[in-house]
N, C-alpha and C positions, 0 to 999 in steps of 0.2 A: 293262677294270677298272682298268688302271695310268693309264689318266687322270685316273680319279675318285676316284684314293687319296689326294689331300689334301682332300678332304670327310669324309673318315671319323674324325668328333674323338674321341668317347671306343670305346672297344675293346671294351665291352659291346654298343653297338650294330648291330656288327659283320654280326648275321644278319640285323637289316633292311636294314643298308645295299645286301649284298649280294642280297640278295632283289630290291629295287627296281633295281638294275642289270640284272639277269637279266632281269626283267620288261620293260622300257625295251626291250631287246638283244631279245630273242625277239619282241616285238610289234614293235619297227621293222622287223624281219627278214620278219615275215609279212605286215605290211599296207603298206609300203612296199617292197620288192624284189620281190614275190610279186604285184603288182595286175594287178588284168585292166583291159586296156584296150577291152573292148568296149563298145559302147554308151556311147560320147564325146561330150557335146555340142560339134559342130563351130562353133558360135557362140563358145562360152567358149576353143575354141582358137584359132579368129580373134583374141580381142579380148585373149590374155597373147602369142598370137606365137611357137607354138609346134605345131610340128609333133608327130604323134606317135610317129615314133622317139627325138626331144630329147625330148618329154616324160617316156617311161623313163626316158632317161641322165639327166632331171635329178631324177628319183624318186629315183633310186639316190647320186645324188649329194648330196640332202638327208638321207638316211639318213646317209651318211658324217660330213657337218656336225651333222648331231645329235649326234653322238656327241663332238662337241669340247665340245659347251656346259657350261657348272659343269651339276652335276647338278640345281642349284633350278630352273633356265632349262629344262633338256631336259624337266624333269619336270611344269612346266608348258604346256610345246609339245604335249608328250605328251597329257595333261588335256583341254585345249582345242581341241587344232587339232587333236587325230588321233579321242580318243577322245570328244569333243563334251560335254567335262561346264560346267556352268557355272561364271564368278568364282565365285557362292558358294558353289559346290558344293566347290570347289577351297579356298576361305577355310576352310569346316569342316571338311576332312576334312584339312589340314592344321596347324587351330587357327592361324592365320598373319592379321593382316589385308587385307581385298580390295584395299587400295591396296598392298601386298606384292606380291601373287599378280599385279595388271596391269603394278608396272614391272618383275617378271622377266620376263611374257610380252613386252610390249613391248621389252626390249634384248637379249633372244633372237629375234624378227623380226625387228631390225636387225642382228645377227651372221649370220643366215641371209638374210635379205636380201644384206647386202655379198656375203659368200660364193657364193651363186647368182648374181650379178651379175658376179663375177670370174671365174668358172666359163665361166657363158655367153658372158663378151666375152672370154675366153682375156687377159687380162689380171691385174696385180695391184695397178693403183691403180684408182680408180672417182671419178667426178665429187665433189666436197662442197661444202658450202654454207660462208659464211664459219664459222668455227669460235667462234662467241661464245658465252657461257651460255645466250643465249636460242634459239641453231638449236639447240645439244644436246639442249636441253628440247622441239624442233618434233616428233620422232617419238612421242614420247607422247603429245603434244595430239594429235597428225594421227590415230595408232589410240585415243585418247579419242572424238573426235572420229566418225570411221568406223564406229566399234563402238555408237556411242548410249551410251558409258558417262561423259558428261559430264552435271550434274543443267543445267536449265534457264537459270540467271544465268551457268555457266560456257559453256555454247553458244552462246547471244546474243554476250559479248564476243570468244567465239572467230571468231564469225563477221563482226563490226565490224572485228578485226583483222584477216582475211582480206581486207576489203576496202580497208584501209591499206596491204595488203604482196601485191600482185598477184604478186609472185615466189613468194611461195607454192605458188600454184594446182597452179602444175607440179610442187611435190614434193609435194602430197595427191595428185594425180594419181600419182604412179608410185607412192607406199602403196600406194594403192587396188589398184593394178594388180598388189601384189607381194600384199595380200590374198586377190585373184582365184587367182593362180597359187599361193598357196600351199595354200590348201584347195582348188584341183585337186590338187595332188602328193598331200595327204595323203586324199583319196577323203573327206571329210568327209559324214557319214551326212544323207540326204536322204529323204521319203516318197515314195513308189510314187504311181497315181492310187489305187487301191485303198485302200491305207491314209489316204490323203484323206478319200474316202467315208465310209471308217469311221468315221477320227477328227471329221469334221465332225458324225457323226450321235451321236455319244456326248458333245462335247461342247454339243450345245443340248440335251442332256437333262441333263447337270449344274450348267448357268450356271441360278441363278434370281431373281439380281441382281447389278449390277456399279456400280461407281462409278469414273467417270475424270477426268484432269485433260488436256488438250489443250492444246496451242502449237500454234499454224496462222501459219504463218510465210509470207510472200511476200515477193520479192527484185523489185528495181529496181533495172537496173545495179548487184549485188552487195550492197546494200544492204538489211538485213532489216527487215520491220515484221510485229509479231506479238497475234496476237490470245489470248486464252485461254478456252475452256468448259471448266465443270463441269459434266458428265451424269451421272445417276442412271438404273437402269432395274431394272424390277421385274416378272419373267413374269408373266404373258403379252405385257400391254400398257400395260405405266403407266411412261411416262418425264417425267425431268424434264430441261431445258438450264437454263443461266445462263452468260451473258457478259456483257462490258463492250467498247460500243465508244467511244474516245474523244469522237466528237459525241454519238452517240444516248443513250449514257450506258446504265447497266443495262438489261437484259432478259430474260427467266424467260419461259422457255416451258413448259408442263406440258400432257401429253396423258395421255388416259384413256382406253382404246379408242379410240371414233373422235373423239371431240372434243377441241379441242386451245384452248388457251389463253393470249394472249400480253398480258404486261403490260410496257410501258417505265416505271420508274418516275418519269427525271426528265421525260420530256415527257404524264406522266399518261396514258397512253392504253393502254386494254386492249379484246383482240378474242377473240371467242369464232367456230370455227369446228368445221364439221365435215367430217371429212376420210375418203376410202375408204382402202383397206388397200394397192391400188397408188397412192395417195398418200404415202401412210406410209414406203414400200419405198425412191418417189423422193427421199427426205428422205433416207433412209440412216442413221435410226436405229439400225436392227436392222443390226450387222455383218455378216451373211450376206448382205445385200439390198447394202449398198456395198460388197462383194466384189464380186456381182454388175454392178453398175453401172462397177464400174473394169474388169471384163475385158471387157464389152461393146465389138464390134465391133473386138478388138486380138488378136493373136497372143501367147499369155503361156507362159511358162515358169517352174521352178524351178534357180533358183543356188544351193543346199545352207542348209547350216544356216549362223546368226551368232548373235553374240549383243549384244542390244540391254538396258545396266543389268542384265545378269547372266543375263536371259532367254533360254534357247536359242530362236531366232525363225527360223525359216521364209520365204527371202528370195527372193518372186517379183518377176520383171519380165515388164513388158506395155510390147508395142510397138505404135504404130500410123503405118504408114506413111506419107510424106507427100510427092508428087508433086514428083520433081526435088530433095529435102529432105531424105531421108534418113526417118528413124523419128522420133518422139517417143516418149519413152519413161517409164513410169512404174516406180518402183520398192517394192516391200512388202514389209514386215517383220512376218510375225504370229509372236505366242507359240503354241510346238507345244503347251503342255498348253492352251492355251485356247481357240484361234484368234485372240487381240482383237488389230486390227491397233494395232502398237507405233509404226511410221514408217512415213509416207507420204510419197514425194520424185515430183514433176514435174517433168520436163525440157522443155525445147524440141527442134527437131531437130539446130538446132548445141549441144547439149547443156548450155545455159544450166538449171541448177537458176531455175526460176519460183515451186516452192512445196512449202514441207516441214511438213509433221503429226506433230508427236512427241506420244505417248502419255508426260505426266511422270508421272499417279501412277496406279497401274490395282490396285482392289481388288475382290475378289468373295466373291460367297456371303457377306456379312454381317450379313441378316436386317433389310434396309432398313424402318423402319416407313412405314406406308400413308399418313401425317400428310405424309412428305416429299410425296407426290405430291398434295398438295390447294393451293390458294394459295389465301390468303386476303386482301383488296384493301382498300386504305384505304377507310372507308364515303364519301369525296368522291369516287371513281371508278366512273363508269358506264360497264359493258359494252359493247359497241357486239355485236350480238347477229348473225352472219352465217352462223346454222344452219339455216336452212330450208333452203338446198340442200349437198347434200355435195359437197366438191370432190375432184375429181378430177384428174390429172398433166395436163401438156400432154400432146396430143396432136403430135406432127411430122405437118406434111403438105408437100403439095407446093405451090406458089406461085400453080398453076392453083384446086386447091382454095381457096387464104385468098382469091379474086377471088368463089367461091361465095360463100364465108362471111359477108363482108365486105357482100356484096351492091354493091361498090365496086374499084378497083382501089387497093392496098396502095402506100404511099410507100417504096421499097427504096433502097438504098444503089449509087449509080455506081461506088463507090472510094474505097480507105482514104484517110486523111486526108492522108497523105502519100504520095499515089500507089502503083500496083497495085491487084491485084486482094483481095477478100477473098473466103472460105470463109465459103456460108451456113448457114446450121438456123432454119427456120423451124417454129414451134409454137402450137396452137391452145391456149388457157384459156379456161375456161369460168368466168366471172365467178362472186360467189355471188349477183348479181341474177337471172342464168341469161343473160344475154348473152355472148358471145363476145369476146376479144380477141384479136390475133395480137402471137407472142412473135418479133421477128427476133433471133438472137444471131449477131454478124458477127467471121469469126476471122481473122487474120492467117495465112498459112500457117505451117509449123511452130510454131505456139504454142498451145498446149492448153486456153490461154484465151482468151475472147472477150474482144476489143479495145472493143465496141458491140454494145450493145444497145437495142432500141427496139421497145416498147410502143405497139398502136395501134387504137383500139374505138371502138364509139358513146355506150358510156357511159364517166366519170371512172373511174382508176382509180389515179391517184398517190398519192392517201392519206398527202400530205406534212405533219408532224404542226405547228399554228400555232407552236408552241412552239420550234423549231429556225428556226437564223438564217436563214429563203430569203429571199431579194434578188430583186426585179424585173430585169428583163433584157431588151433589144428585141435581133431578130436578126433573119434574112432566110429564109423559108421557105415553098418554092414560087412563090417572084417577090414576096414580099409582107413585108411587116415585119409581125411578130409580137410581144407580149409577153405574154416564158411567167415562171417562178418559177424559179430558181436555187439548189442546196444545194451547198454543198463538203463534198464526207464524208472525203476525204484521205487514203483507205485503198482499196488494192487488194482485189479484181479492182473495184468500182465507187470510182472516187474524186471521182464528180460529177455530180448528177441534174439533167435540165431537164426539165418540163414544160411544155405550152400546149397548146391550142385551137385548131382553124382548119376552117372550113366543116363545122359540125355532127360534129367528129368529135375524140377525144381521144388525146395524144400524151405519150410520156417515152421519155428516152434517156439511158443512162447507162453510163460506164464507165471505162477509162484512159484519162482524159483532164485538164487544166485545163480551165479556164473558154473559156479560147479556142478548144483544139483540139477542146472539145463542140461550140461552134458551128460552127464551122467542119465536123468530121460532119455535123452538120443539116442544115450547106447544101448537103452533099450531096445530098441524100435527094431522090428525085424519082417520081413515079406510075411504075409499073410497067406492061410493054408490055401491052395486052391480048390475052389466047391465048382 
């Protein structure tokens, strides 16, 4: 109490003050001194470095250090990190602005940081970065930053700069790390499997439309380049997309049941399809189905609650292992009242972020009218009409089976383009002529993205639209000079498509790559052994 007695300004106030002290005291005292340490995930004590005898002693020892903080700081640590309420839950019931309520949370993590860190190194100085306006200001941005609580133009130049000032890395890294450890200390509340279940089945009974804005963000040597959709979705089955990608220009996609409809407006071209329901799943429309698709075939876990823009989010990670590589790892952030996932982050296995999904504006239940989900086509644009057969996902098979299918043997890849070996997936498509093509995606190991890709049937299947700049191109493939059609799209994971032709059979390949190192893949490509 006698630390907090120069907070107490006017003397009427007196029994709240004292009230919220009490309160503070008695819950630090129960939910930090008093924790059961069973059932520990031994993963999250590997990766803060902490055994769980130190982990008590430093339970008990962040109790202590709360207790120094001014009482706005303790009582916002309190709020967020012990009793998991949200910024704006914290904004209102304080009447206090939310950029208030972040920078006391934020320089209360850095006093309990320092402190836990002087503690644990039995020391009483700690490393620090040069002392300028702009490092004092780095702890905010860094849990800005970590937390999703920056809007979209401050996250782009946060991340330009990160890749200006590589010193950085290493103090978001020891954030991160003191993040980790700190809602271990304070037991940060987390769902059972159980309550999963439940909450998953009560929320697709209440979402009956939703509307998002998406940043789909990919990095190149630290470098970000970002796309953006707007989705609409309307139960049962009526969704609409729109994005813009710098060459392709606009795009609107709108599905109705099973038929789906894509129009590009600046290269004129609209296609009408019809698609099944494990089509629909593979797209990953419906959030329930790309949950499903991101834990496929990875060991996943939950790391407690965060909060992502104010949202208390639900923060799993999937790992999937990679021969002599370590994990790759994916990391999710959904909202607990909604499930809609918030941030999507991929890693490589030396833990290179390759690609991040922020959810910027997520609305629901607004009584979307039925109008949004119809488009209507300039009357100079004809349909190109590819419903008579319904499509269906690829199928994976094995390499013996595409020598069936093919009734031929398949041109496969020797080696990445820069030597080694790659990681394959092969998959059958089922044209909508009804003919078959085989899908090769070729991965680099530890990277969760395919490097190359290449398309290859008896009938045409590039669909490169006249209107977009392709360039003639001669190259060397199969012993033989070829000339196929060349596009620069300039944007990962495809930054560059070739097509051609060669002895009655049709080809495209595309991916990270320029214009050279696509060829130069090509000329890898060579018939495959026959089994």
């Amino acid at each position: 109490m006698h630390i907090h007695l120069h907070s107490l300004v006017e003397i009427t106030a007196f029994s709240a003050w004292w009230r919220r002290i009490v309160t503070n005291e008695v819950y630090m005292i129960l939910r930090l001194k008093q924790w059961e340490i069973q059932g520990l995930d031994e993963e999250i004590l590997r990766q803060i470095g902490l055994p769980v005898d130190e982990l008590v002693v430093m339970r008990c020892e962040l109790a202590r250090v709360l207790q120094l903080l001014p009482l706005d700081q303790q009582q916002v640590v309190i709020d967020v990190d012990l009793l998991g309420v949200s910024l704006l839950e914290v904004a209102g019931q304080s009447q206090i602005p939310v950029g208030t309520v972040k920078s006391r949370l934020f320089r209360a993590r850095e006093r309990l940081r320092h402190e836990l860190e002087v503690f644990r190194e039995g020391r009483k100085e700690t490393s620090a970065m040069e002392d300028t306006r702009m490092t004092r200001d780095l702890p905010d941005l860094f849990y800005n930053y970590l937390e999703g609580t920056m809007n979209g133009p401050e996250r782009a130049k946060f991340e330009l700069d990160l890749v200006g000032h590589p010193e950085w890395a290493k103090e978001l890294r020891r954030h991160k790390d003191f993040l980790t450890l700190l809602h271990t200390l304070t037991g940060k509340i987390t769902l059972t499997s159980a309550q999963i279940v439940e909450k998953f089945q009560a929320v697709n009974a209440q979402i009956t439309d939703y509307e998002q804005v998406v940043d789909d963000t990919y990095f190149e040597q630290g470098s970000p380049q970002t796309l953006t959709t707007h989705t609409w979705f309307q139960t049962p089955d009526l969704y609409r997309v729109e994005s813009r990608h710098p060459l392709m220009g606009e795009a609107v996609v709108v599905v109705r049941g099973v038929e789906a409809l894509t129009y590009m407006e600046e290269v004129k071209q609209a296609v009408k399809i019809k698609v099944s329901e494990e089509f629909k799943e593979q797209m990953g429309l419906d959030f329930t189905h790309s949950l499903k698709l991101m834990a496929a075939d990875r060991n996943s876990r939950s790391l407690g609650t965060e909060y992502v823009n104010g949202r208390p989010a639900l923060h799993l990670q999937f790992n999937q292992a990679v021969s002599g590589k370590g994990d790759m790892v994916t990391h999710l952030w959904m909202d607990k009242d909604t499930w809609m996932p918030l941030v999507t982050e991929l890693y490589k296995a030396n833990h290179e972020l390759v690609q991040r999904k922020v959810v910027r504006e997520l609305r629901l239940n607004q009584g979307l009218p039925d109008e949004l989900f119809s488009l209507v086509l300039p009357p100079d644009i004809k349909v190109q009409d590819n419903t008579k057969e319904t499509l269906q996902p690829p199928e994976e098979i094995t390499l013996q089976e595409v020598q069936k299918r093919l009734g031929k043997q398949p041109y496969v890849s020797v080696g990445s383009a820069h030597g080694g070996s790659y990681g394959t997936k092969h998959q059958w498509f089922k044209m909508p002529e009804g003919e078959g093509a085989l899908i090769t995606q070729y991965f680099v190991p530890g990277d969760p993205l395919p490097q190359l890709t290449v398309t290859q049937g008896n009938v045409a299947h590039a669909n490169l639209p006249p209107q977009l700049p392709v360039i003639s191109v001669t190259f060397y493939f199969a012993g033989v000079e070829i000339e196929g059609s060349y596009l620069e799209l300039g944007m990962k994971p495809y930054k560059a498509v070739l097509a051609w032709a060669h002895a009655d059979s049709y080809y495209t390949a595309g991916g990270d790559f320029d214009q050279e190192g696509l060829i130069l893949a090509v000329s890898k490509l060579s018939l495959a052994e026959s089994h």
